[in-house]
C-alpha positions, 0 to 999 in steps of 0.5 A: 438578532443576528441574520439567518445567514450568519447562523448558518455559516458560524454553525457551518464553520463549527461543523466543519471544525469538529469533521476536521479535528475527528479526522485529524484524530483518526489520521493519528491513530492511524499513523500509530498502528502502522507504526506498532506494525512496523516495531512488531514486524521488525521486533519478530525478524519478519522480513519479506522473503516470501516475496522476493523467493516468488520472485526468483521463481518466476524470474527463474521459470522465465529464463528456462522457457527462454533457454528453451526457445534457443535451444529449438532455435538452434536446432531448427525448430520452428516454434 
């Protein structure tokens, strides 16, 4: 008759094996959705130019402000 711990470290093991392949099986579905999302994204022509225009605005409105400091500057107002 095998020894307690024998059992439970080959039932362990066995545990551990079925946690690990469902994560590897999940990990790869994973990976597949992204890349259906990539090939969707890519396939419609959708880019990220809502981003990059927020950014020129905000870039934009920090170059007005800073125009503006200048400009108080070389008038000799104090900010």
């Amino acid at each position: 008759m095998p020894e307690p711990t024998m059992i439970i470290a080959a039932t362990s093991l066995v545990g551990l094996t079925i946690v690990a392949g469902a994560l590897l099986r999940a990990w790869h579905g994973w990976l597949e959705l992204k890349r259906q999302e990539l090939e969707g994204r890519s396939a419609k022509g959708e880019t990220d130019a809502g981003s990059s225009i927020g950014a020129a605005r905000i870039e934009l409105s920090d170059l007005k402000e800073r125009i503006k400091k200048l400009e108080a500057i070389a008038s000799g107002v104090d900010l």
